[in-house]
C-alpha positions as CSV (number, residue, x, y, z in Angstrom):
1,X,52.7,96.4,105.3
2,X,53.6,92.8,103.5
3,X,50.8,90.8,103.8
4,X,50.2,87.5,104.9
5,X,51.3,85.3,102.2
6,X,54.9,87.2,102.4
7,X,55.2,86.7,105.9
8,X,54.4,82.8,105.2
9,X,57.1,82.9,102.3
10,X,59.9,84.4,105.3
11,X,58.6,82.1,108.1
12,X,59.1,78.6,105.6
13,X,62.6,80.6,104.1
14,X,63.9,80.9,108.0
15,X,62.4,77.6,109.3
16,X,63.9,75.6,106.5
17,X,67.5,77.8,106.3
18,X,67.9,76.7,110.4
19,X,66.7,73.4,109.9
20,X,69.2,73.0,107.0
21,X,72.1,74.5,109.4
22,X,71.2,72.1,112.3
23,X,72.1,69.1,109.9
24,X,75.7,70.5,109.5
25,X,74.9,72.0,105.9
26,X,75.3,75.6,106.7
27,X,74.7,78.4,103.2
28,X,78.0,80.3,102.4
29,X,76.6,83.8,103.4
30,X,78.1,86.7,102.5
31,X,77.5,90.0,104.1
32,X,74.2,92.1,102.8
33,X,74.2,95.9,102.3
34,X,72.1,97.9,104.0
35,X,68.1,97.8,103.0
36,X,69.0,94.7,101.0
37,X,67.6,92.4,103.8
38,X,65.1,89.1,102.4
39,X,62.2,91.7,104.1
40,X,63.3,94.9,102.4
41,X,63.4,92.3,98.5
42,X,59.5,91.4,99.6
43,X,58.9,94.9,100.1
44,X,60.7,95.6,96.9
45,X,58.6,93.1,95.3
46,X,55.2,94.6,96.8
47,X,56.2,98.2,95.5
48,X,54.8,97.9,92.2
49,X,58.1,98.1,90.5
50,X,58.5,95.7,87.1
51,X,61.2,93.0,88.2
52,X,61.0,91.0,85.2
53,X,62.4,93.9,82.7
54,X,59.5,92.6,80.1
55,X,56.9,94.8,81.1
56,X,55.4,92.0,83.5
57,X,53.7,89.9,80.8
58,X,55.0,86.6,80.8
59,X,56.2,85.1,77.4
60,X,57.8,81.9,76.8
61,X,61.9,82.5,76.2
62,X,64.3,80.1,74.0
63,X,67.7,78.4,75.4
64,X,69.2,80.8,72.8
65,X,67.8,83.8,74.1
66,X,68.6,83.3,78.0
67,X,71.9,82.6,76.9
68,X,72.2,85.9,75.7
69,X,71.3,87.3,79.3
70,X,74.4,86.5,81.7
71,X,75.9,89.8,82.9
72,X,75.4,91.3,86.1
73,X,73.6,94.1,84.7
74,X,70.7,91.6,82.6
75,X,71.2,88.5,84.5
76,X,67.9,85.4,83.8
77,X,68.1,82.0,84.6
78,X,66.0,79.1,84.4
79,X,65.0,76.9,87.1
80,X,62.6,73.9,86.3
81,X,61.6,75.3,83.1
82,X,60.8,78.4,84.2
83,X,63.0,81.6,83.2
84,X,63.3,84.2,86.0
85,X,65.1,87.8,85.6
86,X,67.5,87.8,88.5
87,X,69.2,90.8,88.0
88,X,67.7,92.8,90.3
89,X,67.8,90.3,93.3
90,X,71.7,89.8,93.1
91,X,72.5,92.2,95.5
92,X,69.8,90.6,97.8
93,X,71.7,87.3,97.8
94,X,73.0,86.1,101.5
95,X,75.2,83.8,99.3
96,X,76.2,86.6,97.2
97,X,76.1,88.0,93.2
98,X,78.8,85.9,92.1
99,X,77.4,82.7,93.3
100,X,74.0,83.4,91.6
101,X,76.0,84.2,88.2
102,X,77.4,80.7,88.0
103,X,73.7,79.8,86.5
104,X,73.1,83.2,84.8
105,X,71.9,82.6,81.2
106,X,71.4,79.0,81.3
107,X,69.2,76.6,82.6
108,X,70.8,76.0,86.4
109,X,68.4,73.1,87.8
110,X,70.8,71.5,88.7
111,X,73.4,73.7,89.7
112,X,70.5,74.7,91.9
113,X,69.5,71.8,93.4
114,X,73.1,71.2,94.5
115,X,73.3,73.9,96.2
116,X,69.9,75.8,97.0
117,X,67.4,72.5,97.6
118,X,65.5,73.8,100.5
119,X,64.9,77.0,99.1
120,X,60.8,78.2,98.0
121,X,62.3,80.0,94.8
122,X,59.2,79.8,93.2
123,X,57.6,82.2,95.9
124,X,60.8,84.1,96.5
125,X,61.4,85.0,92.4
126,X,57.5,84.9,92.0
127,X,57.8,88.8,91.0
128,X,61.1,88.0,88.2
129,X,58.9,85.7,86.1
130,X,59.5,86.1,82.7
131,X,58.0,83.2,81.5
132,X,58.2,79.2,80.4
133,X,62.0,78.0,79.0
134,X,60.6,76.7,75.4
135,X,62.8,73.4,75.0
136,X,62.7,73.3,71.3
137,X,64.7,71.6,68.9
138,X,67.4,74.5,66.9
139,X,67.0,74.5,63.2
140,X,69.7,73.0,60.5
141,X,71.6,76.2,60.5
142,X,72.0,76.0,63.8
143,X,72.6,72.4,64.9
144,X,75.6,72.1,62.2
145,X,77.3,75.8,63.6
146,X,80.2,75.1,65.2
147,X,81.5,78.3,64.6
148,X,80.6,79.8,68.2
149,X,79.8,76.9,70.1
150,X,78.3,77.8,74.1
151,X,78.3,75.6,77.1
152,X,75.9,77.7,78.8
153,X,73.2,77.0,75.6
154,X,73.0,73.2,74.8
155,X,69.8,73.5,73.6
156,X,70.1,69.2,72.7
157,X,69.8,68.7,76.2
158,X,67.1,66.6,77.4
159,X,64.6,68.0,80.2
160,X,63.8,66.5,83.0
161,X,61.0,65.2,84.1
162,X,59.9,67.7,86.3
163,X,60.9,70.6,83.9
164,X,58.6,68.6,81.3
165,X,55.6,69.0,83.9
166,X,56.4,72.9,84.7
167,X,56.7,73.2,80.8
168,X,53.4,72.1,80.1
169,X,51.2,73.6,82.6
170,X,52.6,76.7,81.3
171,X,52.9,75.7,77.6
172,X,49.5,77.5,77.5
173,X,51.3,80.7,76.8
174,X,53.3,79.4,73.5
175,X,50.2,77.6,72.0
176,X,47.0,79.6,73.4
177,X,45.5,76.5,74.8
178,X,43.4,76.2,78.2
179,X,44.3,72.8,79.3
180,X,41.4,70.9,81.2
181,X,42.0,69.4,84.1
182,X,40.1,66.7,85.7
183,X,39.7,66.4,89.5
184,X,41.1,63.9,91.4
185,X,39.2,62.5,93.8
186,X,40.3,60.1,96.2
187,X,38.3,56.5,95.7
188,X,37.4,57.7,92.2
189,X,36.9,55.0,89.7
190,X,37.9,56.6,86.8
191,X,41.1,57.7,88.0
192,X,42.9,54.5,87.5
193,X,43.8,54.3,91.4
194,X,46.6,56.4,90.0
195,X,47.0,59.3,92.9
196,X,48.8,62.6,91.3
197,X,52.3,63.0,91.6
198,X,54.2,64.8,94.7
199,X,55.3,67.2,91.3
200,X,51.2,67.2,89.7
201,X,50.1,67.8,93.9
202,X,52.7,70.9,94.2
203,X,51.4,72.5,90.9
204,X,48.3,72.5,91.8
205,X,48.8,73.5,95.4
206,X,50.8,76.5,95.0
207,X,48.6,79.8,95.5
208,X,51.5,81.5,93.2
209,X,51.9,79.3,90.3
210,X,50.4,80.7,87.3
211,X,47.9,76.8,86.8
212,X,46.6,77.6,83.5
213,X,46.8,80.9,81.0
214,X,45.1,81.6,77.9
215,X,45.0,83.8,75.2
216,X,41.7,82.2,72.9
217,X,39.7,84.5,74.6
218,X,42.1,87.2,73.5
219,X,43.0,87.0,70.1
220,X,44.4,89.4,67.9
221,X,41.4,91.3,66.7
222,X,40.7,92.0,62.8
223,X,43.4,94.0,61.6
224,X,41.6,98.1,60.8
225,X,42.7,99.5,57.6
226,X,41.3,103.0,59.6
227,X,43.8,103.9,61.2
228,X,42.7,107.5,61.6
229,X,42.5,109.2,65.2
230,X,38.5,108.9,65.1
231,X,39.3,105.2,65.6
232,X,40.7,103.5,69.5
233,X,43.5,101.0,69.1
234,X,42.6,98.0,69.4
235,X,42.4,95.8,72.7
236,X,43.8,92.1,73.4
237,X,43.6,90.6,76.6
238,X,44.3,87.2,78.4
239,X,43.8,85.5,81.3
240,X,46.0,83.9,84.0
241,X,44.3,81.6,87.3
242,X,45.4,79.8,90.5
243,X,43.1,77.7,92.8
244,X,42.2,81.2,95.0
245,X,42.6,84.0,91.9
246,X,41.8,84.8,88.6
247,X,43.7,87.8,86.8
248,X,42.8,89.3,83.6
249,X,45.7,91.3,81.8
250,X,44.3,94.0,79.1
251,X,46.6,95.2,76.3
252,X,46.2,98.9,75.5
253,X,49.3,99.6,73.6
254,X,52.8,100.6,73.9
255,X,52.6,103.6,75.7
256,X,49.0,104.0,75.7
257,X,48.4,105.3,79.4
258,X,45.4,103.8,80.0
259,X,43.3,104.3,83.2
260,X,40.4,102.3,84.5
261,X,38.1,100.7,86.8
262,X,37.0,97.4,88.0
263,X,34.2,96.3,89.5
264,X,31.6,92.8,90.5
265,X,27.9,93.6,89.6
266,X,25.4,90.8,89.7
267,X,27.7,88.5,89.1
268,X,30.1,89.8,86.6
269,X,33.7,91.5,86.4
270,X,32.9,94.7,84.8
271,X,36.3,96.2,83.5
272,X,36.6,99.9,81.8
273,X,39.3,100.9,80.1
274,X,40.2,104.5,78.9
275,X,42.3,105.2,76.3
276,X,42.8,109.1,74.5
277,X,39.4,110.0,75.0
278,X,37.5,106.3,74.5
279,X,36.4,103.8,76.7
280,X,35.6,100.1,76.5
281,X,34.3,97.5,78.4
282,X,35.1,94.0,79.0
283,X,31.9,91.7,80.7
284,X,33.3,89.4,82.2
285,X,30.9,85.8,83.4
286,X,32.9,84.0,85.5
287,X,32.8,79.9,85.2
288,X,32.1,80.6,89.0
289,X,31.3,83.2,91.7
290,X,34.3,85.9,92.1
291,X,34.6,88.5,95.0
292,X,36.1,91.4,96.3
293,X,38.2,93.1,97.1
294,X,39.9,93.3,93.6
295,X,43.0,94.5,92.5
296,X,44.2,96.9,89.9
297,X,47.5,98.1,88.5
298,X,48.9,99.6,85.4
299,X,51.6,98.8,83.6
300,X,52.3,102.4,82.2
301,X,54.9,101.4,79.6
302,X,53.1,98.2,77.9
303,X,49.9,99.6,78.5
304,X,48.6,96.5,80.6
305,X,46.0,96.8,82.5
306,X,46.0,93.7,85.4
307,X,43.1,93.2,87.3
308,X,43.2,90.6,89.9
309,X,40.0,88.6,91.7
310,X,39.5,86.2,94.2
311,X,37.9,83.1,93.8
312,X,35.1,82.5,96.2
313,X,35.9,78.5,96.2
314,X,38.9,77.4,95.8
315,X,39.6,75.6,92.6
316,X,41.2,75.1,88.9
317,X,38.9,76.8,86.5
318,X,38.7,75.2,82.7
319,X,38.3,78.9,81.3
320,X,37.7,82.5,82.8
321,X,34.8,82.5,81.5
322,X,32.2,84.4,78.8
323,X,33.7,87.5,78.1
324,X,32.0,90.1,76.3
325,X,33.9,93.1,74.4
326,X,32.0,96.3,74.3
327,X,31.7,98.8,71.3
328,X,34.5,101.9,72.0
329,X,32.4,104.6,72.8
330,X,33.8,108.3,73.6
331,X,34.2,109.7,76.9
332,X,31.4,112.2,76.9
333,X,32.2,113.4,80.8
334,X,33.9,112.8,83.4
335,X,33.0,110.0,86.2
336,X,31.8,110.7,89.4
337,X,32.9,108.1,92.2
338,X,32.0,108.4,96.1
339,X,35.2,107.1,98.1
340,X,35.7,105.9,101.7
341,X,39.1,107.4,103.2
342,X,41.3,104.3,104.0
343,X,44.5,105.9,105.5
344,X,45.9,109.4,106.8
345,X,49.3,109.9,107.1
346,X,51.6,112.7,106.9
347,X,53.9,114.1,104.4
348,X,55.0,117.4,105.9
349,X,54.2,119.4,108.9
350,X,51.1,120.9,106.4
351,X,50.8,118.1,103.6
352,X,48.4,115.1,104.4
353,X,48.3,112.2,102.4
354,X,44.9,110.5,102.2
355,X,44.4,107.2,101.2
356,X,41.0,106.4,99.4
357,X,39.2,103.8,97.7
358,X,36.2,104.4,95.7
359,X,33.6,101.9,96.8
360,X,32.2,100.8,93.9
361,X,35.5,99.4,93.1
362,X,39.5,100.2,92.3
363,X,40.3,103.1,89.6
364,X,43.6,104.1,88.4
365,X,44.1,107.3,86.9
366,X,46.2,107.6,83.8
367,X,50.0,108.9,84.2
368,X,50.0,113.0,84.0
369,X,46.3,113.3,84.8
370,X,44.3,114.5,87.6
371,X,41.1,113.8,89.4
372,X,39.0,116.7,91.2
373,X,37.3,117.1,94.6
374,X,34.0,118.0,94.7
375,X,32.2,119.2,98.7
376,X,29.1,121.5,99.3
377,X,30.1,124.6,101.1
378,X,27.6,127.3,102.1
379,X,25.2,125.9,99.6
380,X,28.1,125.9,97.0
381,X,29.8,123.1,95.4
382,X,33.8,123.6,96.1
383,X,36.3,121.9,93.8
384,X,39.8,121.3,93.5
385,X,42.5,119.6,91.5
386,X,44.5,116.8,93.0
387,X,46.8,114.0,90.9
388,X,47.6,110.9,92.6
389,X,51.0,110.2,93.8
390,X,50.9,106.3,92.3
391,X,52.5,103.7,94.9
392,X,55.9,103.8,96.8
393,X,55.7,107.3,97.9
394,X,54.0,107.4,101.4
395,X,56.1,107.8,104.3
396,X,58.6,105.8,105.2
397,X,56.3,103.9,108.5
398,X,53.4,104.3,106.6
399,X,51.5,101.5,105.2
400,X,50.8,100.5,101.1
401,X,46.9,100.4,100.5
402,X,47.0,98.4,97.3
403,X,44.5,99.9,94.3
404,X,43.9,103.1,96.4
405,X,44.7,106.9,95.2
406,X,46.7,108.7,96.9
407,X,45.9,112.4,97.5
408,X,48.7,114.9,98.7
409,X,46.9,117.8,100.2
410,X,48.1,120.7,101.8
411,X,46.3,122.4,104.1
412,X,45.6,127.0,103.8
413,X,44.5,128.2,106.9
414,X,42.7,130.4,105.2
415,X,41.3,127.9,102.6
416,X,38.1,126.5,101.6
417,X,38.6,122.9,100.7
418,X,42.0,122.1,102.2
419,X,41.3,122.0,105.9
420,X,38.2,119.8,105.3
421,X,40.7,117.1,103.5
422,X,43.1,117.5,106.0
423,X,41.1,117.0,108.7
424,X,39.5,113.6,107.4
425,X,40.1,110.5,109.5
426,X,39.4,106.6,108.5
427,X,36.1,105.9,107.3
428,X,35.0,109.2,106.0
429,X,33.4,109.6,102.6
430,X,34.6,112.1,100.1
431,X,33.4,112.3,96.4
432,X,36.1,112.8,93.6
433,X,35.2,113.2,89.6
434,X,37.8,112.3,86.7
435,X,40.3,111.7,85.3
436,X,41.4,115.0,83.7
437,X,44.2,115.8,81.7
438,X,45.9,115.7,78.2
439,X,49.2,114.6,78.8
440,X,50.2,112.2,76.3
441,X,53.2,109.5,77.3
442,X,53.8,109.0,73.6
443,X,56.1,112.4,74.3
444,X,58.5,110.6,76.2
445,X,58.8,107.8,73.3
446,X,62.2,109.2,72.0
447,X,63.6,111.1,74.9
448,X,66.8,110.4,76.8
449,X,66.7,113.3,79.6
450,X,63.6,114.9,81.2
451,X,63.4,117.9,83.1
452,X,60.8,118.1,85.8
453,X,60.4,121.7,86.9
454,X,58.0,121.6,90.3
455,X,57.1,124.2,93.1
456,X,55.3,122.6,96.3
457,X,52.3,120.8,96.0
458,X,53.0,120.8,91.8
459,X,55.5,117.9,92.3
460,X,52.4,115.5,92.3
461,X,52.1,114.7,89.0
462,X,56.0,114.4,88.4
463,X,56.2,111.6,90.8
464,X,54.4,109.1,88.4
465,X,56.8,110.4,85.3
466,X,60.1,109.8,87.6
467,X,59.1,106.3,88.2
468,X,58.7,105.8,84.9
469,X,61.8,107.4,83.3
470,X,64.1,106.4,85.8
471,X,63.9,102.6,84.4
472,X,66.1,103.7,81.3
473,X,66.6,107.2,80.9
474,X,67.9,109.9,82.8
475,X,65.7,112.7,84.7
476,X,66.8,115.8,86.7
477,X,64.0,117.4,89.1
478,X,64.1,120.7,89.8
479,X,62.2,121.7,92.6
480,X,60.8,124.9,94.5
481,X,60.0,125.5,98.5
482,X,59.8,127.7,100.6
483,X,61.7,126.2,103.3
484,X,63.5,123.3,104.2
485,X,60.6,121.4,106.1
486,X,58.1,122.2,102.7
487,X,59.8,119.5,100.5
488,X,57.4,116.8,100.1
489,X,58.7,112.8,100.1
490,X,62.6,114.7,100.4
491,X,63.7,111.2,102.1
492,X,62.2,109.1,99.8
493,X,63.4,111.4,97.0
494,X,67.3,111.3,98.8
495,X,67.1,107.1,98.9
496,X,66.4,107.3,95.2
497,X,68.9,109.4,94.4
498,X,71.3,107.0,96.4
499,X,69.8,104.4,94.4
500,X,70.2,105.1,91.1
501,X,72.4,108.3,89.6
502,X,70.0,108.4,86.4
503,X,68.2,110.5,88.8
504,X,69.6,114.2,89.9
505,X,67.1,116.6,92.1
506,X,68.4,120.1,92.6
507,X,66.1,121.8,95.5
508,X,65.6,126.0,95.6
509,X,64.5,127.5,98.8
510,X,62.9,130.9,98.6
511,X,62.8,131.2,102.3
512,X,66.0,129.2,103.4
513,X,67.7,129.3,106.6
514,X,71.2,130.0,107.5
515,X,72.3,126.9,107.4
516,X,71.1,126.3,104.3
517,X,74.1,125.6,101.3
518,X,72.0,124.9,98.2
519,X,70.3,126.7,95.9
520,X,68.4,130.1,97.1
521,X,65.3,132.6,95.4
522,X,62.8,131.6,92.6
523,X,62.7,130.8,89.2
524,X,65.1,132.8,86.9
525,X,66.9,133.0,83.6
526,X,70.5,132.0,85.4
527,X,69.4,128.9,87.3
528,X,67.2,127.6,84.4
529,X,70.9,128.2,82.2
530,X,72.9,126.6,85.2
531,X,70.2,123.5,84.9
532,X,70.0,122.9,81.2
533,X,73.8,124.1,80.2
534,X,73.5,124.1,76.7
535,X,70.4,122.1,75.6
536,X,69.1,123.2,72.4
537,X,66.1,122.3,70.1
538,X,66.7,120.5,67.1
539,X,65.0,118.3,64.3
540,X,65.7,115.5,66.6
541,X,65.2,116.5,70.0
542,X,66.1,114.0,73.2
543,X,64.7,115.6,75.7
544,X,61.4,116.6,77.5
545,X,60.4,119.1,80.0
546,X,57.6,119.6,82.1
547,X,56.5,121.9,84.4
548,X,53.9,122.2,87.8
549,X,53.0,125.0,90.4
550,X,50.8,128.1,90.9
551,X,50.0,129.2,88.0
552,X,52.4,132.5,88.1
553,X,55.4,130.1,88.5
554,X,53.8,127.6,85.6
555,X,54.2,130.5,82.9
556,X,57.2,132.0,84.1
557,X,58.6,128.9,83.5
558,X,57.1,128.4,79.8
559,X,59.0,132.0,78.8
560,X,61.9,130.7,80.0
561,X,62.4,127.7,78.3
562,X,61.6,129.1,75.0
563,X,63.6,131.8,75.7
564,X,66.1,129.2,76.3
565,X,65.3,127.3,73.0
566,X,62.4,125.0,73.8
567,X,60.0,124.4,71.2
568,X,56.6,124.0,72.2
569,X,56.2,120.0,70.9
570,X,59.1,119.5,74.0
571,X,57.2,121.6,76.6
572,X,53.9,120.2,78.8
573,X,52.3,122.3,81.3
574,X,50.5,120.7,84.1
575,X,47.3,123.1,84.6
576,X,44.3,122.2,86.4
């Protein structure tokens, strides 16, 4: 469901678009594929997915660097100082690609403002945001090559006035500097009877402007010569504010997989982060009262944790805050969290999907791992595994509970657990432990093609890995059902397919019907062959595969890789 802010962002795009048309300066459109509408690019935005191809973590980028970024495949621009990745919002266009690739890889201000005034680009692009356009001077070398001179980099060019107000608001980034800002108060004596600007009055208005960032708080920690695995990598973290939010980004590590938990306790933002086995906290005094509900997401490839906090009273902080790091201490067992069911939806005719939010706070569970169920039956305690399906994979009508996990269950007549889950409605409490698990995303450092092998409910933890690969490598899912109407998320699984063809599923039907033209029985030598052609291990290898089902089909599919070549290093097993 796009919240309210979105629904703001289309009601001022529309209002101003028709206003502009009524005074006889009508927008070249051109006409918009299918699912490309400005609703489905808000949806797109909402979805989790990283727009700004940097991982999400703004950085300041040079004139000579955006100039390097002008195809239609890695297209950024800059707009009042600020550099946006655009490339994914050029088939979104109403005016079309190749009018938003005049400006690609250069500073297009003006271009822009000939041609696009009206426009709320800072709210529509809020998700692209790479970071500030650094205006500096180029060194000797530079200046005096004439070698290779570019139009689209004049880096001599001199900013503008309101680029020079954009730049330094977010200058904070370059320099690790909080700047502190005085309030203006009307009839102030001390302000001069100098009013802010309409420019100063916007920055500090806008509820998605990044108004002040810093890294002090978070600077790079002693350097270890212990490097062993007895000792946790080492954390950074920043901070980023507007006048209703604060949001503090922690840095696990390329690749680290972190999970963990937010929560406000007498006052403080407690945040726990889990990394390979240790945790550590970050104590958080605020400079003034926070509340819920808070927001948490992973970044699974940087290994940024972003939690995100509303401000009780709207206003520009001079810091975030005291923040406290805790000692890394090891993760002796698993956590225990009591969670309120949010949402029921369904998946298949037998597969629920519950929504659920711990109430102490959000959790996210680490790519690859798992969290368990725990209920009291006949005097009993009854567990079972369960991985989170991650964002973007609910149906189609159903709504996004942000920070929630997602829990695909699939209910056995005749079984003990599953049609007490499937028969939860909104509001009911369930208690879940975690996470578990050993999967390690450092595996897929190197690789260029994984191989998800999946039967039924065992597609759960591939979902997380598909999103992840399908940003630069290629991934083919091979998945087992019974039938036809037991494949779980098939139409969201056939839009991604249409979407991008670094992504090839090939379904196998044990129990298909007559109609049915693909792939028919179980796991077997010939289809495995058919699948992986001639794959081979090697000192070298590019390639991954995993595997998840009953436990039968889970080794039955181990002896067949290796059979086929796999060494163990380029096999995981999902088992829980």
């Amino acid at each position: 469901m796009i919240d309210r802010q979105a629904g703001a962002v289309v009601n001022k795009l529309v209002c101003t678009l028709h206003a502009d048309i009524r005074a006889g300066n009508p927008r070249n459109k051109c006409a918009l594929q299918p699912g490309h509408s400005l609703m489905d690019w808000i949806r797109l935005g909402n979805s989790g997915k990283d727009l700004t191809g940097v991982g999400g973590r703004i950085r300041p980028v040079t004139p000579a660097e955006l100039s390097t970024h002008n195809t239609t495949n890695d297209a950024w621009l800059a707009i009042r100082g600020r550099v946006y990745n655009i490339t994914h919002y050029l088939p979104y266009h109403p005016g079309g690609p190749e009018e938003l690739m005049r400006g690609a890889g250069m500073d297009a201000t003006q271009l822009f403002d000939k041609v696009h005034p009206w426009v709320n680009y800072d709210s529509l692009l809020a998700k692209c945001l790479v970071g500030p356009l650094r205006f500096d001077l180029p060194d000797a070398d530079e200046l005096f090559d004439t070698s290779n001179p570019s139009p689209k980099s004049d880096r001599l060019r001199e900013p503008s006035k309101a680029q020079e107000l954009v730049r330094k608001s977010m200058e904070n980034l370059a320099n690790c500097i909080t700047p502190v800002r005085k309030k203006i108060t009307k009839g102030d004596d001390n302000s001069k009877g100098s009013p802010p600007s309409k420019i100063m009055q916007s920055l500090v208005q806008s509820a998605d402007l990044p108004m002040s960032i810093s890294r002090r708080a978070a600077s790079s920690p002693v350097k270890k010569t212990d490097k062993s695995p007895d000792s946790p990598l080492p954390l950074r973290h920043d901070w980023i504010q507007t006048s209703t939010k604060l949001t503090i980004s922690v840095y696990t590590g390329h690749l680290a997989n972190p999970g963990g938990c937010a929560r406000i306790t007498e006052g403080f933002l407690l945040i726990e982060v889990a990394t390979n086995g240790w945790l550590r906290t970050l104590k958080i005094k605020p400079e003034a009262k926070l509340k819920e509900p808070l927001q948490l997401r992973v970044f699974a490839e940087s290994g940024k944790i972003e939690i995100t906090a509303l401000k009780v009273e709207p206003s520009v902080w001079k810091g975030c805050g005291e923040v406290t790091l805790g000692a890394a201490s090891r993760v002796s067992s698993p956590r225990t969290v009591e969670c309120r069911v949010m949402e029921v939806s369904r998946v298949s005719h037998d597969t629920s999907l519950l929504s659920v939010c711990p109430r102490a706070g959000p959790v996210v569970v680490p790519l690859g791992h798992h969290v368990r169920v725990h209920r009291r039956v006949e005097g009993s305690e009854c567990v079972r595994s369960y991985t989170p399906v991650g964002e973007g994979w609910g149906p189609p009508d159903g709504t996004e509970i942000f920070s929630a996990l997602r829990l695909a269950v699939k209910r056995y007549d005749s079984g003990v657990l599953s049609p007490h889950l499937t028969a939860l409605k909104v509001g009911d409490l369930i208690t879940l432990s975690g996470p578990y698990g050993n999967f390690q995303l450092q595996k897929l450092k190197t690789v260029k093609t994984l191989y998800l092998i999946a039967a039924g409910t065992g597609i759960t933890p591939m979902l997380g890995l598909i999103k992840f690969m399908m940003s630069s490598e290629r991934t083919h899912l091979l998945f087992f059902n019974k039938t036809e109407a037991d494949i779980l998320f098939r139409e969201t699984f056939e839009e991604m397919v249409k979407e991008d063809e670094r992504l090839k599923i090939t379904h196998v039907l044990s129990d298909a019907s007559s109609s049915w033209s693909g792939h028919k029985g179980r796991i077997r030598d010939e289809l495995l062959t058919d699948i992986l052609k001639d794959v081979k291990c090697d000192d070298k290898c590019s390639h991954y595969a995993c595997l998840c089902g009953p436990t039968e089909f889970t080794y039955a599919g181990l002896d067949l890789l290796k059979k086929h070549g796999f060494k163990d290093d380029c096999i995981h097993a999902f088992m829980g």
